[in-house]
C-alpha positions in Angstrom: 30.5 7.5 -10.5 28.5 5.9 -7.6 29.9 3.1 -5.5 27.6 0.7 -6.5 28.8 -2.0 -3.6 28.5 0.4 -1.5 24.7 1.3 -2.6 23.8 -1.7 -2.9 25.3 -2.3 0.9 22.5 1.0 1.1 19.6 -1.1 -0.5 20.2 -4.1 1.5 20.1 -2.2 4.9 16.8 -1.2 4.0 15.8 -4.2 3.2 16.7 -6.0 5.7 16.7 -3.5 8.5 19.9 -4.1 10.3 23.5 -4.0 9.3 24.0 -7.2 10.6 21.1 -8.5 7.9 22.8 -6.6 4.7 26.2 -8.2 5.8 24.5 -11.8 6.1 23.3 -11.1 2.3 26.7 -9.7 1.0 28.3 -12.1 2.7 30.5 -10.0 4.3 31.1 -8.4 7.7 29.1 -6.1 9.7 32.2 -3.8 10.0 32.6 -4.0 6.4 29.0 -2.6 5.5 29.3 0.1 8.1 32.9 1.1 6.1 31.4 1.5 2.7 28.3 3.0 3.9 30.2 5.3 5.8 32.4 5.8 2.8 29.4 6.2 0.5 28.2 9.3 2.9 31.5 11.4 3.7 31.4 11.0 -0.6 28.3 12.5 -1.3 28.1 14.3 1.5 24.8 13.2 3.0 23.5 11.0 5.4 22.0 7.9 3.8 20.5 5.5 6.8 19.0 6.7 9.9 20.8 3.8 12.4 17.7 2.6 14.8 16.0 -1.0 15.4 15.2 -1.1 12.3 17.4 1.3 10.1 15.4 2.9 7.7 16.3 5.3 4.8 16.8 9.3 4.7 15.1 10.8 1.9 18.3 11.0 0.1 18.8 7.2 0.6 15.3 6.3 -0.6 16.7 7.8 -3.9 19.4 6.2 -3.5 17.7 2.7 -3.2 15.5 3.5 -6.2 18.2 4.1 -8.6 19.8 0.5 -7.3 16.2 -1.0 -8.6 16.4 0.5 -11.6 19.8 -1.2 -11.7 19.0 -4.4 -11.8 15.4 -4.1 -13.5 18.0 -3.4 -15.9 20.6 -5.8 -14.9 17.6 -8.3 -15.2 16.9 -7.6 -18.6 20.8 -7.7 -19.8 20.4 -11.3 -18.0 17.9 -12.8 -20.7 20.3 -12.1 -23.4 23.4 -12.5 -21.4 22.8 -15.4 -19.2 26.5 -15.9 -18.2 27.5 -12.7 -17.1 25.3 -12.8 -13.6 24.6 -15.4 -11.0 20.4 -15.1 -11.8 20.0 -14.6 -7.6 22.7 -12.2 -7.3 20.9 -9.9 -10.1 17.8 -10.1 -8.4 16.1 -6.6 -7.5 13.8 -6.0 -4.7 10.7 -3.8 -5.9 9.3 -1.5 -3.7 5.4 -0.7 -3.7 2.9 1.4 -1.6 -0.6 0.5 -1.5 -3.7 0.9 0.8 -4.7 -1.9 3.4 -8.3 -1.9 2.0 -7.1 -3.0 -1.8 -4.4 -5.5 -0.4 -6.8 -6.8 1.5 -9.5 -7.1 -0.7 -8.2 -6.9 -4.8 -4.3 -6.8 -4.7 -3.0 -9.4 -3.7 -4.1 -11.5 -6.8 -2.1 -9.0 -9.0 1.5 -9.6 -7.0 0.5 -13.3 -6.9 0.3 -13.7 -10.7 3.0 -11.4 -11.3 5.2 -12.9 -9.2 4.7 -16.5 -10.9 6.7 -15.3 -13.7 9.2 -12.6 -12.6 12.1 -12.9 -11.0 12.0 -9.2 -8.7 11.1 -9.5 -4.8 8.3 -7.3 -4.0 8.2 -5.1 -0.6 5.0 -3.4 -0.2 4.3 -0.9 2.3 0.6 -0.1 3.8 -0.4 3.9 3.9 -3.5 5.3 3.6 -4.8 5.5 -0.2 -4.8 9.3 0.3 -1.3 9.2 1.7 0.4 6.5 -0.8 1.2 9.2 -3.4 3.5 11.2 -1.1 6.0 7.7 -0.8 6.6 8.3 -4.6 7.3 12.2 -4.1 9.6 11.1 -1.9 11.2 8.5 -4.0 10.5 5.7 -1.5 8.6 3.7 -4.2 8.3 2.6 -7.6 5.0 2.2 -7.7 1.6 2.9 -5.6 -1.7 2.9 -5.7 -2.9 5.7 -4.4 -6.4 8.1 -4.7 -4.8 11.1 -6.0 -6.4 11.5 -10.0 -3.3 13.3 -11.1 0.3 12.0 -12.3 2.7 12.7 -9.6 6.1 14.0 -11.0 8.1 11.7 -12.9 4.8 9.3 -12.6 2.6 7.7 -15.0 -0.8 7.2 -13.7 -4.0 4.7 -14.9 -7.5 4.7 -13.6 -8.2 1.5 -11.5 -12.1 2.0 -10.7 -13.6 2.8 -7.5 -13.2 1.1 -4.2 -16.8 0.4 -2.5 -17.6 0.5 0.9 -20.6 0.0 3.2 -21.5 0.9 6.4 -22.5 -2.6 8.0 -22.6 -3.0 11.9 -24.0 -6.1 13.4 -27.9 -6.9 13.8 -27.1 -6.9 17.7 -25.2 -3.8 17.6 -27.8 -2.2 15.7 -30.3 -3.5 18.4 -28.2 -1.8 21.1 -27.4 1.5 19.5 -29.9 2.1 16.9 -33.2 1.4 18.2 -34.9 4.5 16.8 -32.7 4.2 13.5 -29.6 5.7 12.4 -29.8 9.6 13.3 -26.9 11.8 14.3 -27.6 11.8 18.3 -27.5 8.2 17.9 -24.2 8.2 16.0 -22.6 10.4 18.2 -23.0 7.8 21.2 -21.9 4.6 19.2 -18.4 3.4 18.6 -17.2 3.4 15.2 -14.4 1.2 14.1 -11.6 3.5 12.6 -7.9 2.0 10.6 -5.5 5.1 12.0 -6.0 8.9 11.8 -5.7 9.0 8.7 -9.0 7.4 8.3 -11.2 9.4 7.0 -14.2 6.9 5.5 -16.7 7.1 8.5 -16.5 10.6 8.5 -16.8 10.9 4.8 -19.7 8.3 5.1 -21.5 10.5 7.6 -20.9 13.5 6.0 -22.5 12.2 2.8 -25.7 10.8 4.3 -26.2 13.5 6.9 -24.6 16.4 5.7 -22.8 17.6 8.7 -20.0 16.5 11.0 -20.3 14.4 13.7 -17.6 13.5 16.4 -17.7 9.7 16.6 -16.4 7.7 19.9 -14.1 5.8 18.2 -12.1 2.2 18.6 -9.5 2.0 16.7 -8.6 -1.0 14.4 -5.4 -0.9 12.0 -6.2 -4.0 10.4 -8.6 -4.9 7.3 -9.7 -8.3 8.7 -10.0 -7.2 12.2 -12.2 -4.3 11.1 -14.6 -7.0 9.6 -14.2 -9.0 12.2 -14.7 -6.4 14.9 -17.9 -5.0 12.9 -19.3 -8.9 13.2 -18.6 -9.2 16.7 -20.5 -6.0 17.7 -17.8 -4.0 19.1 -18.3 -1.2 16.3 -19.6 0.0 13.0 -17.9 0.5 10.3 -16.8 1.4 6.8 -15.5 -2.2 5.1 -14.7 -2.9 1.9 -17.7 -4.4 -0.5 -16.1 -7.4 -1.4 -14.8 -8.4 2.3 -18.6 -8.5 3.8 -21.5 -9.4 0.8 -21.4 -12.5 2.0 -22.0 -11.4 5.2 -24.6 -9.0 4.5 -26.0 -11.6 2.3 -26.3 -14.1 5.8 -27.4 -11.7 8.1 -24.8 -11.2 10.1 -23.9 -7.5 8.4 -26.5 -5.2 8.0 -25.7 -1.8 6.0 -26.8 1.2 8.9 -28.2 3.2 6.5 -30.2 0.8 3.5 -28.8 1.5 -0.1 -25.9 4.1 0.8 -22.1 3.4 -0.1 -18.9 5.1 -0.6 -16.6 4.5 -3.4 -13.2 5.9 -3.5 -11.2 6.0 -6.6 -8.2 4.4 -7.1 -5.5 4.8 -9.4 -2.2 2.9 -10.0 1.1 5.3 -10.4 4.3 3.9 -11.4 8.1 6.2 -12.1 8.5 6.5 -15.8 11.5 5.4 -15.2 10.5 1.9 -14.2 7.0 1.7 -16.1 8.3 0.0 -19.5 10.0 -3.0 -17.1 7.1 -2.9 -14.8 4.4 -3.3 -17.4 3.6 -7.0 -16.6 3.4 -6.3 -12.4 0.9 -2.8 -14.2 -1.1 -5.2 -16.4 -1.9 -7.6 -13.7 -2.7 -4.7 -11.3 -5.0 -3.2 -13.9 -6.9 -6.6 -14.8 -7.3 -7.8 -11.1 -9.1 -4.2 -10.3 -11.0 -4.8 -13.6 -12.2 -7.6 -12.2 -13.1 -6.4 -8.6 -13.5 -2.7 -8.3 -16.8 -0.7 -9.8 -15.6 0.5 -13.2 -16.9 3.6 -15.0 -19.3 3.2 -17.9 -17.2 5.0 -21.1 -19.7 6.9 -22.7 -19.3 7.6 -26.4 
């Protein structure tokens, strides 16, 4: 049988990031949190919490931390039956999601807000690239993700979302200075673009698509969805943004697409453990019907 103070000691040092933190929440010592975790590990035989500033999770104690939400998911529903068996604070469960800036920042957050209103779990979502979010639920960091992979992962139910568009907008000025024969590929390969991380592929993909080769683009980078609009305004690069962050913009002026009538759209899906997906169907239902609302959905055909 697991330890389950001693997990949950686990789950709360995740959380939280520090020993110090879990043992505020258990009210308890620092010294006694270090004992069961410590305890917990010589027991299974594995380490469970890399120690740093903060103290994350091995991959064993990711599991480990899942199975403690699945706890009290469950806990949470033997609480509207049994109300006098838990303290309603001390059952609740801390969900943990990955999702791409873009959608947070554009479509997502709507979906958590309304969920939220009525649930009683914490949410902690983490920011990868949509190509990348899948792998958290391989590793069993997550219970949920949205993510660009059209296939289940393991363990994993998966629903279509609809497609993420993006323009390529720079400012009139920027266009001005850059651009004054047009967009071509010498041109681009002297102008900064605006890029999240390295695993930001969308200019490239962009370029790709419209110009059907590769081109090695001077490069600022950005990791943040309203500084890369705002950055793109301000003329200090062009770049890929999100549809729905800069119509109004192009629809002013102040954004102009490089290349007239050209977009990407990504696809996006929403992947959740089977293990979690009949509790979780409220947080998937609002995740479906704020995408319905703003992504490009698929005409179904008969």
């Amino acid at each position: 049988m697991i330890d389950y103070p001693a997990a949950q000691a686990v789950a709360l040092i995740v959380q939280t990031g520090s020993f110090e933190a879990a043992a505020r929440a258990l009210s308890i010592t620092p010294s006694a949190v270090s004992q069961r975790v410590r305890q917990l590990e010589d027991r299974l035989g594995t380490v469970l919490i890399r120690r740093g500033a903060p103290c994350t999770a091995t991959e064993q104690g990711a599991r480990l931390c899942r199975h403690i939400e699945q706890v009290g998911l469950l806990e949470g529903d033997l609480l509207q039956h049994l109300p006098g068996m838990f303290d309603p604070l001390s059952a609740r469960v801390t969900l943990n999601i990955a999702v791409n800036a873009d959608s947070l920042g554009s479509w997502f957050l709507p979906a958590v807000v309304a969920y939220t209103r009525h649930a009683t779990p914490l949410l902690n979502i983490d920011i990868d690239d949509q190509d990348h979010t899948a792998d958290w639920l391989r590793r069993g960091q997550v219970v949920a993700a949205v993510t660009a992979h059209d296939t289940a992962v393991q363990g994993c139910r998966l629903r279509s979302l609809g497609r993420l568009r993006y323009h390529a907008t720079a400012s009139p000025d920027y266009m001005r200075r850059h651009f004054p024969q047009g967009v071509t590929p010498a041109a681009l390969a002297h102008a900064p673009a605006l890029r999240f991380n390295q695993k930001d592929r969308l200019q490239q993909d962009w370029v790709r698509k419209v110009f059907a080769q590769m081109i090695e683009l001077p490069t600022h980078w950005l990791p943040s969805t309203q500084s890369f609009v705002d950055g793109t305004l301000a003329g200090m690069g062009w770049g890929m943004n999100p549809a729905k962050l800069v119509e109004a913009h192009l629809a002013d002026g102040r954004l102009v697409e490089m290349v007239p009538g050209t977009y990407l759209d990504t696809p996006l899906y929403w992947q959740v453990s089977k293990l979690a997906a009949d509790r979780l169907a409220p947080l998937s239902d609002e995740v479906c019907k704020a995408a319905k609302r703003a992504l490009i959905q698929d005409v179904q055909t008969s």
